[in-house]
C-alpha positions in Angstrom: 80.8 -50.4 12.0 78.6 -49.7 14.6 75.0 -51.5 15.2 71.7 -51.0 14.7 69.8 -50.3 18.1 66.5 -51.6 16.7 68.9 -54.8 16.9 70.3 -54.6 19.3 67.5 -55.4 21.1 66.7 -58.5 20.0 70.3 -60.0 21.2 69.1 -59.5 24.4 67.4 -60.9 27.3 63.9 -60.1 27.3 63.0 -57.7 30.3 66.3 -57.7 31.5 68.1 -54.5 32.6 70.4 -54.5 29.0 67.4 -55.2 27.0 65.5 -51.8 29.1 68.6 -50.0 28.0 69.0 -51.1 24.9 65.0 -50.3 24.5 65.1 -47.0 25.5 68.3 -46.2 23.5 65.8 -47.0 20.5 63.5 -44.9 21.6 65.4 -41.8 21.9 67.1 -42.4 18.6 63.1 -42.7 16.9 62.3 -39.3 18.7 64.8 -37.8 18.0 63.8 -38.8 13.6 60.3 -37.4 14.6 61.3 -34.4 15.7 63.3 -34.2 12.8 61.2 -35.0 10.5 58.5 -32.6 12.2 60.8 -29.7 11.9 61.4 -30.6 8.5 58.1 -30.3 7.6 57.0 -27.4 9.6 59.8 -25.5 7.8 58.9 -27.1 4.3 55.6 -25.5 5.1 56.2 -22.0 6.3 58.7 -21.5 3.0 55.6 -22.5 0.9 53.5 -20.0 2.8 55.7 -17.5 2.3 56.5 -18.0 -1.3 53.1 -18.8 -2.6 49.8 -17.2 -2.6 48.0 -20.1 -3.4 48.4 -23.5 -2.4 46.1 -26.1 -3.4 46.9 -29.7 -1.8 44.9 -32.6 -3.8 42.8 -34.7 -1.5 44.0 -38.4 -2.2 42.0 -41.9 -1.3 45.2 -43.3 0.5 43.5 -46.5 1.2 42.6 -46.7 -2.1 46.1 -46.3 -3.3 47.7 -48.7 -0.9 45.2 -51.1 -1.0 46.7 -54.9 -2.6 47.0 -54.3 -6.3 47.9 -58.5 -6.4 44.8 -60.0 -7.3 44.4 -63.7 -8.2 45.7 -66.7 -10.3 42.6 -66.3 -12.4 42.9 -62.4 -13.1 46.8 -60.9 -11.9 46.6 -57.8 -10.6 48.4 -54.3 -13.1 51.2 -52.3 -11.5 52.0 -53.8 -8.7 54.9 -53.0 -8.3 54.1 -49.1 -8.3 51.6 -49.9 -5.7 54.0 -51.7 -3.7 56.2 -48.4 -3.6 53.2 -46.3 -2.6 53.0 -48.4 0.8 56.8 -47.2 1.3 56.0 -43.8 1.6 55.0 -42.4 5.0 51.3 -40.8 4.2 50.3 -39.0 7.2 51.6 -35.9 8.2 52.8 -33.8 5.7 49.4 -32.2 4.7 48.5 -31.9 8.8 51.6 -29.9 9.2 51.4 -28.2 6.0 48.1 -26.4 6.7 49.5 -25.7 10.5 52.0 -24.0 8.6 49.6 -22.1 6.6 47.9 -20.5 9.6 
């Protein structure tokens, strides 16, 4: 199995020539997901523009939605776990792409 480049990293020396290596290797390998994911997107979005008349995107309170849903001893917080897996998702993005894509 090979390893993880994220760690990688943290067996080595820090500031030493392996660890700038090993650093950058992680950084091509998280570009190279953005662009990805970017090209996803931007393709995502020009098939919706060209299937689709209309597109309406719904304009959500994200930081209301991610915010701690925990709450105290006295008075426990209701779906937290469903909150928790909110703050998984990646929120920014898709919508900025999506309207490039719209022109």
């Amino acid at each position: 199995m090979r390893c993880i480049p994220s760690r990688v990293v943290l067996r080595k020396r820090k500031f030493s020539v392996s660890w700038h290596k090993a650093k950058a290797k992680v950084s091509r390998v998280q570009g190279t997901i953005a662009n990805l994911r970017n090209d996803m997107l931007q393709k995502a979005g020009t098939t919706i523009r060209q299937n689709h008349a209309v597109v309406v995107m719904e304009d959500l309170r994200i930081t209301n939605m991610t915010a701690s849903a925990r709450g105290t001893l006295e008075a426990p917080g209701t779906n937290v776990r469903a909150k928790s897996g909110l703050n998984r998702v990646r929120w920014i993005g898709p919508d900025r792409l999506w309207r490039f894509a719209a022109g």
